[in-house]
C-alpha positions as CSV (number, residue, x, y, z in Angstrom):
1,X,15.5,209.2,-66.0
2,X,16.7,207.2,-63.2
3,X,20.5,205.9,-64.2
4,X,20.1,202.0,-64.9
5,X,22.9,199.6,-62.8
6,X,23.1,196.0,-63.3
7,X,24.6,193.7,-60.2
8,X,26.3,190.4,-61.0
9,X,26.8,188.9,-57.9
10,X,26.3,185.4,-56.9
11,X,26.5,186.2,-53.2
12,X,22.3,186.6,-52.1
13,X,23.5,188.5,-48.8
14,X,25.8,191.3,-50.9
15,X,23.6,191.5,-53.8
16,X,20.9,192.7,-51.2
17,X,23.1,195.3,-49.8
18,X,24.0,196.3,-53.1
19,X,20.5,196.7,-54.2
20,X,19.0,198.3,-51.4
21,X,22.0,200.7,-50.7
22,X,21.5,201.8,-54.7
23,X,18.0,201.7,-54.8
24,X,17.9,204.1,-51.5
25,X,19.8,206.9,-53.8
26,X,17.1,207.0,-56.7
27,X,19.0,204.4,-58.9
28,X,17.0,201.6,-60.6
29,X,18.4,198.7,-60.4
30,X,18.6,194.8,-61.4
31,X,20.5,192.1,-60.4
32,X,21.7,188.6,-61.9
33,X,23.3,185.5,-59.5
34,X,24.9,184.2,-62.5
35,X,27.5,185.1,-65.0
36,X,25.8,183.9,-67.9
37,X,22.7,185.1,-67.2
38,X,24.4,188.4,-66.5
39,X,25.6,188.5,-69.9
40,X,22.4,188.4,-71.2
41,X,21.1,190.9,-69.0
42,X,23.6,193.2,-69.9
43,X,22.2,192.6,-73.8
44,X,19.0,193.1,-72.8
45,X,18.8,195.9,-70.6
46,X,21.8,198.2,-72.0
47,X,22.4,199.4,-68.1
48,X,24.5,202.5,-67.6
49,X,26.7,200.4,-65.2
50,X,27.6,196.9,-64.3
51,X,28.5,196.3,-61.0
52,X,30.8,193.0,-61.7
53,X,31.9,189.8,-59.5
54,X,34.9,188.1,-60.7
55,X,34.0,184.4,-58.8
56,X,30.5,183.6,-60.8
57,X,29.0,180.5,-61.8
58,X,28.7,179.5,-65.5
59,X,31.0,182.5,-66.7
60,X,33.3,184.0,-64.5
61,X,34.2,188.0,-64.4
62,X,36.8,187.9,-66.9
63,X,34.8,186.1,-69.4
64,X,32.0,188.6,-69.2
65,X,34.8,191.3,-69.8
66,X,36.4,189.4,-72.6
67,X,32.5,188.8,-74.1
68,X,31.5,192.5,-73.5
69,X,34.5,193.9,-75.5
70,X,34.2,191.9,-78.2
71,X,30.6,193.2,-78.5
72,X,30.3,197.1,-80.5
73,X,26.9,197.3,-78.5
74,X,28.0,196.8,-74.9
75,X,32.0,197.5,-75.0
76,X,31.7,201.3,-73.7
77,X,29.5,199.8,-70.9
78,X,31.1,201.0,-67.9
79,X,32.3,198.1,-65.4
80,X,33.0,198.5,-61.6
81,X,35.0,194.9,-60.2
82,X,33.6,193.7,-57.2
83,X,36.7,191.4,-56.1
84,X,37.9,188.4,-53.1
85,X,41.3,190.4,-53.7
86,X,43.0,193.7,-53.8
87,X,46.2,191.8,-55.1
88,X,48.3,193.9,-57.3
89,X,48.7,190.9,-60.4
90,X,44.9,191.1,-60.4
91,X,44.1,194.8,-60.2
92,X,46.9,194.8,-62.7
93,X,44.6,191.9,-64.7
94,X,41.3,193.9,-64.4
95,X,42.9,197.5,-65.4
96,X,44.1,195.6,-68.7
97,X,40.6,194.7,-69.3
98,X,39.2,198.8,-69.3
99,X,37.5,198.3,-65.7
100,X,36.1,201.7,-64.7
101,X,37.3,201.2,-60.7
102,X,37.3,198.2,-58.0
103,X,35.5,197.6,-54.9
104,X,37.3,194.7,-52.8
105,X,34.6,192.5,-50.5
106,X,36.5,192.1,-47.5
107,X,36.8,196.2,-47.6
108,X,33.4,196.6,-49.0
109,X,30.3,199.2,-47.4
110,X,27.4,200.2,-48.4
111,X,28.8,204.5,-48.5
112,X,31.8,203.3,-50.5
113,X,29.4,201.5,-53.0
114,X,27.7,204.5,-53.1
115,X,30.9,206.7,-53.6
116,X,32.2,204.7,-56.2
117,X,28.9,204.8,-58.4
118,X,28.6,208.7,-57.7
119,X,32.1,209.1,-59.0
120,X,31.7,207.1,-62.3
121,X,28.3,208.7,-63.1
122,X,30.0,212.1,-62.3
123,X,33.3,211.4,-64.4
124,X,31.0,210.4,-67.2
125,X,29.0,213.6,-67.1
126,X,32.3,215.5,-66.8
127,X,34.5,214.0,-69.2
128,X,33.9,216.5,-72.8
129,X,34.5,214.4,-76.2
130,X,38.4,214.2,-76.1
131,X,40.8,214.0,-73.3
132,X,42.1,217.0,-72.5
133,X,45.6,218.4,-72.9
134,X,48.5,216.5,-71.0
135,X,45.9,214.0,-69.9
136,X,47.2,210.5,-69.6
137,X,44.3,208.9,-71.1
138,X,45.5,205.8,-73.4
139,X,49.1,205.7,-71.8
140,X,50.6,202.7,-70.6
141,X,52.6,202.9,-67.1
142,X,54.9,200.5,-65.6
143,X,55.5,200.4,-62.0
144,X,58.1,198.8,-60.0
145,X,57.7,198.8,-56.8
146,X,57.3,196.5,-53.6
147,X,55.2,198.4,-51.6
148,X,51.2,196.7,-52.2
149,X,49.7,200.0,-50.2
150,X,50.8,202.8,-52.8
151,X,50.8,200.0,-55.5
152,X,47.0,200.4,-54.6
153,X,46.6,204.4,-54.0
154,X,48.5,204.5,-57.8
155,X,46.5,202.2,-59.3
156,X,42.9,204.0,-58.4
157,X,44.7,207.2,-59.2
158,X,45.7,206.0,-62.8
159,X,42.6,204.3,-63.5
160,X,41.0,207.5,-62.9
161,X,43.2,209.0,-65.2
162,X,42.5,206.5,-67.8
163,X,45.9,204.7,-67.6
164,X,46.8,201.2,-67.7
165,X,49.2,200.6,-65.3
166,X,51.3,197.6,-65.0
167,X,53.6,196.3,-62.1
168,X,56.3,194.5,-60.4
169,X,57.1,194.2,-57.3
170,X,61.1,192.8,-58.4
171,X,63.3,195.2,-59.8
172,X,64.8,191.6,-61.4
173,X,61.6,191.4,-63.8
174,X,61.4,195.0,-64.7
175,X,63.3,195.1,-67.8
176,X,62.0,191.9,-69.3
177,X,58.2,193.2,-68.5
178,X,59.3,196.7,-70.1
179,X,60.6,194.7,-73.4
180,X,57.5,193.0,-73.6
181,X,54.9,196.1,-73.1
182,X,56.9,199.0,-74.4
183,X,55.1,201.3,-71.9
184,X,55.2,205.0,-71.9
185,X,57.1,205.5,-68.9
186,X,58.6,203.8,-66.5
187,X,58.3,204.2,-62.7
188,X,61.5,202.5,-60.6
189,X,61.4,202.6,-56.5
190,X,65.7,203.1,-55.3
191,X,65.1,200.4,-53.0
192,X,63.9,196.4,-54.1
193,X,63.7,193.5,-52.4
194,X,66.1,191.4,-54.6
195,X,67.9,194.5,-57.1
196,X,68.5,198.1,-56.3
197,X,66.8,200.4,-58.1
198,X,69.7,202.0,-59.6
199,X,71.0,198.7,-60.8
200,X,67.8,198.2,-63.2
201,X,68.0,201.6,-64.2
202,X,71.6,200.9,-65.7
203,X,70.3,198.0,-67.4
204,X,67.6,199.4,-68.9
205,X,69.4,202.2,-70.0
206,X,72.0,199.8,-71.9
207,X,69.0,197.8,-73.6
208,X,68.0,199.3,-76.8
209,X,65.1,197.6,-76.8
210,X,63.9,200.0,-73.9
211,X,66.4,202.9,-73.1
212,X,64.3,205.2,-75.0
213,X,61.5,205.0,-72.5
214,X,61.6,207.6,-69.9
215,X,62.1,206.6,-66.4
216,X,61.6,208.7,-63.1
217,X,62.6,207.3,-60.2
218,X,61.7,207.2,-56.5
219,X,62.8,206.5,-52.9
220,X,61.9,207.2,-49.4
221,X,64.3,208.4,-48.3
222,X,65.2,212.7,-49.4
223,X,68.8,211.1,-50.7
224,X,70.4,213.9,-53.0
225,X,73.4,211.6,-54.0
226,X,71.1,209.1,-54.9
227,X,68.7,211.7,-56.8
228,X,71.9,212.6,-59.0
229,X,73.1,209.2,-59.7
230,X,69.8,208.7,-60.9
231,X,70.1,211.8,-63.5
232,X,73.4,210.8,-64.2
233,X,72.2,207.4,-65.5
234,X,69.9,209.0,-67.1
235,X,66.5,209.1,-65.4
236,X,64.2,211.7,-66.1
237,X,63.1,212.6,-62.7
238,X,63.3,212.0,-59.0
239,X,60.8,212.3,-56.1
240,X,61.0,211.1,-52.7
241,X,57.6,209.6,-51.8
242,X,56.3,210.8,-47.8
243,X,56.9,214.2,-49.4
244,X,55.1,213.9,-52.6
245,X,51.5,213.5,-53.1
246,X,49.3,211.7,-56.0
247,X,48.9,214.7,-58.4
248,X,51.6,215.5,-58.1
249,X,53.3,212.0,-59.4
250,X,50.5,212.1,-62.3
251,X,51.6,215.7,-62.9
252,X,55.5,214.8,-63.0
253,X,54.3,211.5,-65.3
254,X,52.0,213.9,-67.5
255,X,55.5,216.1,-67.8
256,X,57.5,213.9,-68.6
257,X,55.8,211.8,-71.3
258,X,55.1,215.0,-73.0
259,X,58.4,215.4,-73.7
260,X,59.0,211.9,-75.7
């Protein structure tokens, strides 16, 4: 049997890419212009994906998300974003909201459509009936940092890990946003636009409210002093970014929450 995929795009000349691009790979596919109607077909067809726009008419993309969840039927329906932005405070928004990935339009072709479906479909078939061992399924990440490019590379990289990752781009809001969420770790670039890193690591480290969540922090810069203040203050790791890559952060994250 075919896998099932459900487009909800109000946009005639991307819904026919979308279609034809899936339907060219062996996929059956349907398609809905409007949210509410989308809704519905998602009810009535059970698809194994939704391919979501955020911007629809009579029910936008978070409503469908917020109406989905609250529904035992069609909650574990995976959901791929089609967005107008790859802003952080919205990929932030959508990751909250169990979205499986995100496609961005202005970024948008037809092979990375294609690679994005492949990979939830294969993810699906590999994933076995737990998470496995050191996985950071279900864990709640904060990330400070001011840099939107690896704010973007992290965020696909934790989704994919099942994470929810949340993030600032001030080190000023850090400790408030950690009070509030009480994540599992916290990530903390050295350098900020408006505090240095080390600053915020000092004040959450005098907040009881927080100091008990582990914090590893970064920098670009291969600055020992720095990486020993850090320790001193009582981070739980260090890693200069140009010579670290993404598994090995998750691995480092994975390490260290293990040992809450």
């Amino acid at each position: 049997m075919p896998k099932k995929i459900l487009i909800i795009e109000d946009n005639n000349l991307l819904g026919e890419l979308l279609m034809s691009t899936l339907k060219k790979h062996q996929y059956e596919v349907l398609w809905s212009t409007d949210g509410a109607h989308g809704l519905e077909k998602i009810r009535e067809s059970k698809p194994d994906l939704v391919l979501l726009d955020i911007g629809m008419p009579t029910m936008n993309g978070y409503e469908i998300l917020e109406a989905k969840a609250g529904d035992p039927e069609l909650k574990d329906i995976p959901v791929i974003i089609i967005s107008n932005s790859g802003e952080p405070v919205e990929i932030n928004r959508l990751l909250s909201k169990g979205v499986k990935d995100y496609l961005v339009k202005v970024q948008l072709t037809p092979e990375e459509v294609l690679e994005k479906v492949k990979n939830q479909f294969a993810r699906e078939k590999a994933m076995g009936p737990a998470p496995a061992s050191g996985s950071l399924s279900g864990k709640k990440i904060l990330w400070a940092e001011d840099d939107k490019f690896l704010i973007d590379l992290i965020a696909r990289k934790l989704l994919h890990e099942g994470s929810t990752l949340i993030t600032s781009t001030k080190g000023s809001e850090v400790v408030a946003m950690a009070e509030k969420e009480q994540p599992d770790i916290i990530m903390l670039d050295i350098l900020m636009p408006d505090m240095d890193g080390l600053e915020v690591l000092s004040a959450l480290k005098s907040n009881e409210a927080v100091k008990h969540i582990p914090v590893i922090m970064f920098s670009n810069l291969d600055d020992k002093p720095k990486a020993d203040q850090s320790q001193a203050q009582g981070a739980a790791g260090f890693f200069v970014k140009a010579m670290t890559g993404l598994d090995e952060i998750v691995g480092e994250i994975q390490r260290v929450i293990s040992k809450k």
